[in-house]
C-alpha positions in Angstrom: -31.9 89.1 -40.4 -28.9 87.8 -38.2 -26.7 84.8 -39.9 -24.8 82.5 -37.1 -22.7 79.9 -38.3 -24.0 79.4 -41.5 -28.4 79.6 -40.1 -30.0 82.1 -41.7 -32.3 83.7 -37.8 -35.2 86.6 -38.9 -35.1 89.0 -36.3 -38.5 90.7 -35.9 -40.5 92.4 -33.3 -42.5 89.8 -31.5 -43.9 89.5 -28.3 -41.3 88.5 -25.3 -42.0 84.5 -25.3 -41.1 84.5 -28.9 -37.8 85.8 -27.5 -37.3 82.5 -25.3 -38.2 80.5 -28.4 -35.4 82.1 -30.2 -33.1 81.4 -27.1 -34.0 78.1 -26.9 -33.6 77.9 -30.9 -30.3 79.1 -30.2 -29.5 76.8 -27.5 -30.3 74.1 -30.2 -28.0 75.5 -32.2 -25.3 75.2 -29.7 -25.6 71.9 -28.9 -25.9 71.1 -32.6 -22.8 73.3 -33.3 -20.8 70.6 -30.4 -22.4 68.3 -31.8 -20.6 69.4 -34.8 -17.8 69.9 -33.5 -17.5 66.3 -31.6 -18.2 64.2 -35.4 -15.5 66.5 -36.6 -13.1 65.4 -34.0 -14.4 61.5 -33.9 -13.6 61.4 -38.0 -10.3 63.3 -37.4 -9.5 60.6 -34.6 -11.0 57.8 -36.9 -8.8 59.5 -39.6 -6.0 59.7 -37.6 -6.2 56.2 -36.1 -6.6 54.8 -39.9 -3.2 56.6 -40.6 -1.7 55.4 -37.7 -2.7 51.3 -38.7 -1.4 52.4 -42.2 1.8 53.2 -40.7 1.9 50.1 -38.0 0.6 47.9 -41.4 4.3 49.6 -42.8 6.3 49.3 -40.0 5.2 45.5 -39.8 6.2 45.1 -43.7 9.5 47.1 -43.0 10.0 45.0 -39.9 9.2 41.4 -41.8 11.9 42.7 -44.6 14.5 43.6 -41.5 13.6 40.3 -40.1 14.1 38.8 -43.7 17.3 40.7 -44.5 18.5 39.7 -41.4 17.9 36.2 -41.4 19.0 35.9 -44.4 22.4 38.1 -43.6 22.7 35.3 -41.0 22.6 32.5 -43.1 25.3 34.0 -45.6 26.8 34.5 -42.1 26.8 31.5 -41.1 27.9 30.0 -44.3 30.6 32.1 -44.4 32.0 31.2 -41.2 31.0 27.2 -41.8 33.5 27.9 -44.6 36.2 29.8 -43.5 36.1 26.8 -40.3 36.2 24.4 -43.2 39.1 26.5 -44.5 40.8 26.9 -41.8 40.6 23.2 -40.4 41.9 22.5 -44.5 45.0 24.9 -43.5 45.5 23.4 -40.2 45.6 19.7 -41.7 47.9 20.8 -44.2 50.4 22.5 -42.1 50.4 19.6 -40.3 50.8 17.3 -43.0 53.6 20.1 -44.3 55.3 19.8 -40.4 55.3 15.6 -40.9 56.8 16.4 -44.2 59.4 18.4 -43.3 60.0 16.3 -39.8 60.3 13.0 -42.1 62.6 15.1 -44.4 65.1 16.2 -41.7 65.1 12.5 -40.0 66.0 11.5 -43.2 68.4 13.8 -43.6 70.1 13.5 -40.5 69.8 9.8 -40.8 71.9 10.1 -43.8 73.8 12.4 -42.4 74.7 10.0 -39.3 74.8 7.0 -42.0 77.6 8.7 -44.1 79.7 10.0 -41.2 79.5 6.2 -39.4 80.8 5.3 -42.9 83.5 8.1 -43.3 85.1 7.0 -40.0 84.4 3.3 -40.2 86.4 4.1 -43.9 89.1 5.9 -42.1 89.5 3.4 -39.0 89.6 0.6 -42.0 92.1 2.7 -43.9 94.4 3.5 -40.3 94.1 -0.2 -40.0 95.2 -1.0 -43.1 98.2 1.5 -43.4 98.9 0.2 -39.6 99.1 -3.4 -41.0 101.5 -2.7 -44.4 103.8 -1.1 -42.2 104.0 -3.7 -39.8 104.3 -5.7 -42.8 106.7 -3.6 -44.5 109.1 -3.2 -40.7 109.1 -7.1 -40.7 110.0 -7.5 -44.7 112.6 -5.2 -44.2 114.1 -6.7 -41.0 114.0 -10.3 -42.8 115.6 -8.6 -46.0 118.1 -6.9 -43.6 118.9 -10.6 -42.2 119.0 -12.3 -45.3 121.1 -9.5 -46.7 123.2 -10.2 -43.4 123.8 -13.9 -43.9 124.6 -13.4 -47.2 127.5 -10.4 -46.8 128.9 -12.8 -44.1 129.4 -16.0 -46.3 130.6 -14.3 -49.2 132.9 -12.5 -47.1 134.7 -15.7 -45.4 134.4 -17.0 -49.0 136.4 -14.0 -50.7 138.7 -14.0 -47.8 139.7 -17.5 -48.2 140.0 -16.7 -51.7 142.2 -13.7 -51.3 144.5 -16.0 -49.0 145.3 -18.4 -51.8 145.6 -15.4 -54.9 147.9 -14.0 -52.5 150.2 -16.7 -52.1 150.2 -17.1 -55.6 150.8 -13.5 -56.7 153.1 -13.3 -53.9 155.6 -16.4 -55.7 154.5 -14.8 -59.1 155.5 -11.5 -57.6 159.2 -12.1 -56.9 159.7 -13.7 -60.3 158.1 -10.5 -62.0 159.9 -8.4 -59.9 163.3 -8.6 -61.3 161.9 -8.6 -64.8 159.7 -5.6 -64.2 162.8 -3.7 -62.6 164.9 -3.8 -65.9 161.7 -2.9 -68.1 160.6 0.3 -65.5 163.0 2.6 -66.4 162.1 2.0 -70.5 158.8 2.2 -69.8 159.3 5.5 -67.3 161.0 7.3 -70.5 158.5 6.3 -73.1 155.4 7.2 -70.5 157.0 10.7 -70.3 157.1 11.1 -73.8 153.6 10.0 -74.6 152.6 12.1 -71.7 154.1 15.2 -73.9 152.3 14.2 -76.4 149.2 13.9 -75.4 149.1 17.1 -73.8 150.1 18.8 -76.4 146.9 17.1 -78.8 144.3 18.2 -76.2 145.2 21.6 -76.0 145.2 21.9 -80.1 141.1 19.7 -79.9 140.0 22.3 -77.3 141.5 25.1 -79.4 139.4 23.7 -82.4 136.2 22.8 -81.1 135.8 25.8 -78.5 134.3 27.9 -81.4 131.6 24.7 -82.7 131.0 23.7 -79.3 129.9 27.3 -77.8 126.6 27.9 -80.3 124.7 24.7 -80.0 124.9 25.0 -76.5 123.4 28.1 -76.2 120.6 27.0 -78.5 120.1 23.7 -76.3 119.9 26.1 -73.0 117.9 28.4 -74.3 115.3 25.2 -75.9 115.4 24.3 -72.5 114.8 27.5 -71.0 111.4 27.7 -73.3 110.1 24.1 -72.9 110.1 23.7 -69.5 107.6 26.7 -68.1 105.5 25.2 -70.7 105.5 21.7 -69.6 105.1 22.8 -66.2 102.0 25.2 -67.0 100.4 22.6 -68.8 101.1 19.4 -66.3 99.8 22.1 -63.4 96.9 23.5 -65.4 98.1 26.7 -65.7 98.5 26.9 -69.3 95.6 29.0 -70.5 96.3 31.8 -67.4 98.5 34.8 -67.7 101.8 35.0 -65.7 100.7 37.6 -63.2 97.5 35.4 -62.2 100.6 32.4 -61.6 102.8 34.6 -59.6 99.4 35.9 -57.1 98.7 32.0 -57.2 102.2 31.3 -56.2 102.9 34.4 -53.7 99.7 32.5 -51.6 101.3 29.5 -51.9 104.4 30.5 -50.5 102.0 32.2 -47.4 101.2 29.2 -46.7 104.3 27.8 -46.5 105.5 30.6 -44.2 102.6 29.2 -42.0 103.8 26.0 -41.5 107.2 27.2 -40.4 105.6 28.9 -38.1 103.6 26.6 -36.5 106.6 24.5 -36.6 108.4 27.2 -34.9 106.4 27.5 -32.2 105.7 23.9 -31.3 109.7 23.9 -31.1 109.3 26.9 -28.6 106.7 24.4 -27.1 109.1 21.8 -26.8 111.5 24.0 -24.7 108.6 25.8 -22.7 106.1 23.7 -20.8 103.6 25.9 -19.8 104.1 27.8 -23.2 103.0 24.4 -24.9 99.8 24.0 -22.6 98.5 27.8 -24.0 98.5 27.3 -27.0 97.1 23.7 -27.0 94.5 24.7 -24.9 93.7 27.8 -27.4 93.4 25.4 -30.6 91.4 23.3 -29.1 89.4 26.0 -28.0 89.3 27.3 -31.4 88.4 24.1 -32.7 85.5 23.2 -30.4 83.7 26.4 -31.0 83.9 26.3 -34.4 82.7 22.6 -34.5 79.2 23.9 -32.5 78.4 26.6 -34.7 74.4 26.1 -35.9 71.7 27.7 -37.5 69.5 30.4 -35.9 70.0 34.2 -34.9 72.0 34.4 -32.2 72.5 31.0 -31.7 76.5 31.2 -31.6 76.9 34.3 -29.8 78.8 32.0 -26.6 80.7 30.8 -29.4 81.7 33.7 -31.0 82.6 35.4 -27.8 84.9 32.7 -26.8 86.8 32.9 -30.1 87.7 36.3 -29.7 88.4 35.8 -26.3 90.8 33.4 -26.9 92.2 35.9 -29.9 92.5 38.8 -27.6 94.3 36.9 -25.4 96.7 35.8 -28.4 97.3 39.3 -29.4 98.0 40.7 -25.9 101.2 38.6 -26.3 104.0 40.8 -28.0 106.6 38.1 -27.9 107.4 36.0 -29.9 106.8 38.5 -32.7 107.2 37.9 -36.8 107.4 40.2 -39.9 103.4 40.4 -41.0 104.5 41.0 -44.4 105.1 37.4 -44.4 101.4 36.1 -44.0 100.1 39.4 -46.7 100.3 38.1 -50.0 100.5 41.5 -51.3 100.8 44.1 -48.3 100.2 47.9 -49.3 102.6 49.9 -50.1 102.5 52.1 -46.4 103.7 48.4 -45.1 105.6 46.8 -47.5 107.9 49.9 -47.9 107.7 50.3 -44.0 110.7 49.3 -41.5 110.5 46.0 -39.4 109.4 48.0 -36.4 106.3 48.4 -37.6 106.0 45.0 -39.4 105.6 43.2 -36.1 102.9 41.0 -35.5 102.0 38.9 -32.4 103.5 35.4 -33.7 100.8 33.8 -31.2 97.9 35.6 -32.9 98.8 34.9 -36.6 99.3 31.0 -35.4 95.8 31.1 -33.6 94.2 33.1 -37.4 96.1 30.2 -38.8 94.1 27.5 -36.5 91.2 29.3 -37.2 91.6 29.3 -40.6 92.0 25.3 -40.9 89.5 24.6 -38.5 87.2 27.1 -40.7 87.6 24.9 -44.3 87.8 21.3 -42.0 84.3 22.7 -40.8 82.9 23.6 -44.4 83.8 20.3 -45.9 82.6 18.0 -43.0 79.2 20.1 -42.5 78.4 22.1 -45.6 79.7 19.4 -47.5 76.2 17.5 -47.1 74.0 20.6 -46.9 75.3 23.5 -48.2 72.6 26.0 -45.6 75.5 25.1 -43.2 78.2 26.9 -44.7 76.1 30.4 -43.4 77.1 31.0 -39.6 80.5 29.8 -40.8 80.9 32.4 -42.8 79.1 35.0 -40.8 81.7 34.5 -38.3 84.5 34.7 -40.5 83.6 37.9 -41.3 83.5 38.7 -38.1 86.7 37.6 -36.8 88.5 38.6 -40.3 86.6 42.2 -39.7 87.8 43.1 -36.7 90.1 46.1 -35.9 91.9 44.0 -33.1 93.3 41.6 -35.9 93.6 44.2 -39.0 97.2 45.2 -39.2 97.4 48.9 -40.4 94.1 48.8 -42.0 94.7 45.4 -43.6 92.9 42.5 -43.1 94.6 39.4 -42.1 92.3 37.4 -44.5 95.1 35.9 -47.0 95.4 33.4 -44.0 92.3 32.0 -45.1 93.0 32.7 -48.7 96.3 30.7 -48.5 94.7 27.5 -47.5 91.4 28.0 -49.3 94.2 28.1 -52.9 95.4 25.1 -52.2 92.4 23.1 -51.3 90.5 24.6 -54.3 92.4 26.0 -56.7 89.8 25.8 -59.6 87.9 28.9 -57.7 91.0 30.7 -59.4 91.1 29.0 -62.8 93.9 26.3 -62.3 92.4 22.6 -63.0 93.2 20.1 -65.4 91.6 16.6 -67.1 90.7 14.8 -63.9 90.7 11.6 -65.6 94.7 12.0 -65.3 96.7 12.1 -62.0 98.2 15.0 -62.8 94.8 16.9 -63.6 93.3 15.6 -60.2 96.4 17.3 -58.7 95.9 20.3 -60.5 91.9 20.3 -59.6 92.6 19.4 -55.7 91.7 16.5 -55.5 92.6 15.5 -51.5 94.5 11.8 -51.4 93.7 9.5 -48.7 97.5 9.5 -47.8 100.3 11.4 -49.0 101.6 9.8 -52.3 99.0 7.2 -51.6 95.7 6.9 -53.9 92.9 9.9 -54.6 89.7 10.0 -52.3 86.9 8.4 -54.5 84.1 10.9 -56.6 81.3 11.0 -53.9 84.1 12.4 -51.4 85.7 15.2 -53.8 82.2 15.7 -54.5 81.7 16.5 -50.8 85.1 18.8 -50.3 83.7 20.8 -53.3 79.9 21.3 -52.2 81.6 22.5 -48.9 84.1 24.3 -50.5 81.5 26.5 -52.7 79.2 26.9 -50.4 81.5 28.2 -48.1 83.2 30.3 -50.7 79.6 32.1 -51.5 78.8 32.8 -47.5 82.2 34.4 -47.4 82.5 36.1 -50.6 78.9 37.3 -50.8 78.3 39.1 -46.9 76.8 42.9 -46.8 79.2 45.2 -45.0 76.9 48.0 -46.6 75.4 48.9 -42.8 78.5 48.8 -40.7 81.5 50.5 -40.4 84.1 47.3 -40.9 86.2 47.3 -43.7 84.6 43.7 -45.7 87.7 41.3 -45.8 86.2 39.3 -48.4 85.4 41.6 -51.2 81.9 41.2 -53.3 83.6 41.0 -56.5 86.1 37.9 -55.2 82.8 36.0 -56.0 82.0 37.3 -59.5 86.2 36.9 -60.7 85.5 32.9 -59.2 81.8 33.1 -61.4 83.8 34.9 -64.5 87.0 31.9 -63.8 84.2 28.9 -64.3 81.9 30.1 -66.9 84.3 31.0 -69.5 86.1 27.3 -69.3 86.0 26.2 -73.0 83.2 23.8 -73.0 86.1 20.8 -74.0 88.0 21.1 -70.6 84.9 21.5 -68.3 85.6 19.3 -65.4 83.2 18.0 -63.3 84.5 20.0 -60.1 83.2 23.0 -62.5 80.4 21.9 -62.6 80.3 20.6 -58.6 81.4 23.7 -57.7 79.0 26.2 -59.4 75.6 24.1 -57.8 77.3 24.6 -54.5 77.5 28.1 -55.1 74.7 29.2 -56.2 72.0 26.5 -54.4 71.5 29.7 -51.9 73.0 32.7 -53.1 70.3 33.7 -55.6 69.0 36.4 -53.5 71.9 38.0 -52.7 73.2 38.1 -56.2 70.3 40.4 -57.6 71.1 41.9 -54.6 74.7 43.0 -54.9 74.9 42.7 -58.9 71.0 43.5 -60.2 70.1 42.8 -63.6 73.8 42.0 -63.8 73.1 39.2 -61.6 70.3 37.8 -63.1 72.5 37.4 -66.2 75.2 35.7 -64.3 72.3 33.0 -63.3 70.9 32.3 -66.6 74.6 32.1 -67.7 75.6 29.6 -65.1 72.2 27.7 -65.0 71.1 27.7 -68.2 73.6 28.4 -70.8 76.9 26.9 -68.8 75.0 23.5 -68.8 74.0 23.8 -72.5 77.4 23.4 -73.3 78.2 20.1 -71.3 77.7 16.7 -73.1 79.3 14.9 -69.9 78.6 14.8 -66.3 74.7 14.2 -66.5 74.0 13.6 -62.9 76.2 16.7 -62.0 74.6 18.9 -64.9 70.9 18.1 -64.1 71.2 19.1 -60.2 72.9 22.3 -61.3 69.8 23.0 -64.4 67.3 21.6 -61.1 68.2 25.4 -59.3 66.0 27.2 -62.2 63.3 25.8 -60.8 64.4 26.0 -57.3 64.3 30.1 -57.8 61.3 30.1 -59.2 59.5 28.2 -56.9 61.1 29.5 -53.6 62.4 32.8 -54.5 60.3 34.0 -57.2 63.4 34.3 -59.3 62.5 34.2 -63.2 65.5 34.4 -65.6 
């Protein structure tokens, strides 16, 4: 028995057609196995295409979910971007409402700005006109006084003559008749004159004798009284009564600098006089001076022309050695390797220190007229007063020629250095600097001091508060001039706080917040809350002044992030 592919064939010995049976029996067997074989691969295919529409059923789902995902990633999508547009067109109309606010703000400003300067020279023409109209008043009062004065000498003159005439003809007849009678009586009178003569001498020199020794003490208490009293009138009618005397002598050595800059401006507009074209330079380099300081503005770069011409014009002032003067005389307090040094090496270009001087004036008039009404303008002044005051051409021996500046900012301001008084007085005004519309004439009126000092402090802060930190230049306005000023204000006893104190210390600090922290740190910060908060506390006067000045809390904290 044979077994093939699982069929069982018996094998015997039969005759040979049973043998093409068996063939054909295996034949069948064949086919059947293909047969087999052929349902085996159909169910595999059927098995194969059933796994196959599983996995398109899958990839359908998958691809529905995709779809869905997607769709829906779209529609986040497109909300998203519906809202940022929304956003965005929110942004956009509030910029532009910010720009109309700010546009509106500046006309206004500038409208203001234009309003009060029509009114500051409308005030000054009226106030010209008026002064031009009392003198012409006065000159004619004077020359009607002078005629009246006239008439009158010349009628009492005939009349005393006339009078003289007839007491002379009397005195003359009474004369001769005295004559003879005063002849006998002169020689007794001559001997008894002598005599009393004698005596009287000789009583005068026995009085002095006696009263030399009473005589000599009181007066030496009197001049010595005298010697006490007045230094302490004086220090007390000029504010100066709570400062020591080495702060009045500094005060008063800057003083006289300045002085010693008016003779020399007087000096050289005598040179002027004799010199034509002498007079021409240097009118035509104040001027210059002048003009460029008036255009300064805002903006990087925006003054470099300016500038430039400035220190053209300077240059041009120093190439001139002669006229020369002693610089020790425009240094309030030169070092010792050139106050000790001789006159050879004291010389200075009298041209240059005249044009420092222009600049210097021109500097201040420019503070008060422009940061006078916002104090932001103050900043490219200073920024090129540093620069002029910084450069080598114009330091003399490694000092600065800044006590120029110095000179006239003491007496415009001297309450940056502690002198003031009570401004309700004349004299305290004086002491406070308070400007007066005309020499000996009346003081400007509050609004206008209150100008001059915004200006003033403002101006002070961009010059005292400049970073020399990333240049070489020596800084001719030292950091820590601004904290002695801060140090002078604060510690005011809270009876004899002024209103310029108070003026002064908004002006100051409206925009130098930042660079306080900066140069100070947490020192800094202290010195705000003191001056903002606790400097105000104190005040029971001045509300209008002291609520702008407690406003620049909030001012930091809003703009500058500043929380003290």
């Amino acid at each position: 028995m044979v077994k093939l592919h699982g069929y069982s064939v018996v094998l015997d010995h039969r005759p040979r057609h049973s043998l093409r049976e068996l063939g054909k029996d295996l034949e069948k067997i064949r086919h059947h196995h293909e047969e087999l074989k052929r349902v085996k691969a159909y169910e595999r295919k059927l098995y194969y295409e059933h796994l196959d529409l599983l996995d398109h059923e899958r990839e359908a789902q998958h691809n529905a979910a995709l779809d869905a995902a997607a769709a829906y990633y779209d529609q986040v999508r497109q909300e998203a971007e519906e809202d940022l547009r929304k956003h965005l067109e929110e942004e956009r109309l509030r910029e532009d409402k910010e720009t109309r606010r700010r546009l509106r703000e500046y006309r206004e400003e500038t409208a203001l700005y234009e309003k009060r300067l029509a009114e500051r020279r409308e005030a000054q023409r009226t106030q010209e006109e008026e002064a031009r109209k009392q003198a012409e008043k006065a000159v004619e009062a004077e020359r009607a006084e002078k005629a009246a004065e006239a008439e009158k000498a010349r009628k009492a003159a005939e009349a005393e003559k006339a009078k003289k005439a007839a007491e002379e003809e009397k005195l003359k007849k009474a004369a001769e008749a005295e004559k003879l009678k005063k002849a006998a009586e002169a020689e007794k009178l001559k001997k008894a004159a002598e005599a009393e003569k004698a005596r009287k001498e000789r009583d005068r020199i026995e009085e002095e004798q006696r009263s030399r020794q009473t005589q000599n003490i009181p007066t030496m208490v009197i001049r010595k009284v005298t010697m006490i009293e007045e230094p302490q009138e004086q220090r007390k009618r000029f504010g100066i009564a709570h400062l020591p005397q080495s702060e009045i002598n500094a005060h008063q050595r800057y003083l006289q600098v300045h002085q010693n800059l008016k003779g020399l401006r007087k000096n050289l507009r005598e040179e002027g006089k004799k010199n034509a074209s002498f007079r021409q330079l240097i009118g035509d380099m104040r001027r210059s001076i002048v003009k460029c300081v008036g255009q300064l503005r805002e903006g990087k770069n925006a003054n470099k022309n300016q500038i430039q011409e400035i220190r053209n014009v300077l240059n041009k002032g120093a190439s001139f050695s002669e006229p020369f003067v002693d610089v020790r005389d425009f240094i309030a307090f030169p070092p010792e390797s050139i106050a000790n040094s001789n006159s050879e090496n004291t010389r200075a270009s009298a041209l240059l220190i005249y044009l420092l001087n222009i600049f210097s004036k021109a500097v201040i008039s420019q503070l008060i007229a422009e940061a006078g009404i916002r104090v932001k303008y103050a900043e490219p002044i200073g920024i090129l007063a540093a620069q002029v005051f910084s450069s080598d051409r114009y330091i003399h021996q490694g000092c600065p020629m800044s006590d120029i500046l110095w000179a006239k900012f003491r007496v415009v301001c001297p309450v940056l250095w502690g002198f003031y008084g009570n401004e309700s007085t004349e004299a305290g005004k004086t002491a406070s600097g308070w400007q007066r519309i005309e020499p000996g004439g009346p003081f400007v009126k509050e609004h206008t001091h209150a100008e001059r000092m915004a200006g003033l402090g403002a101006g002070f802060a961009a010059l005292t508060l400049r970073n020399f930190g990333k240049t070489p230049r020596q800084n001719p306005f030292p950091n820590v001039l601004f904290w002695n000023a801060m140090h002078k204000i604060l510690t005011v006893p809270a009876e004899e706080i002024q209103v310029t104190h108070v003026m002064l210390l908004n002006a100051m600090l409206r925009t130098s917040g930042e660079r306080m922290v900066g140069f100070f740190g947490h020192m800094g910060l202290v010195l705000l809350r003191l001056a903002i908060i606790d400097f105000p506390n104190r005040i029971s006067k001045y509300p209008t002044a002291v609520s702008t000045l407690k406003l620049l809390r909030d001012l930091y904290m809003r703009e500058k992030n500043i929380i003290f």
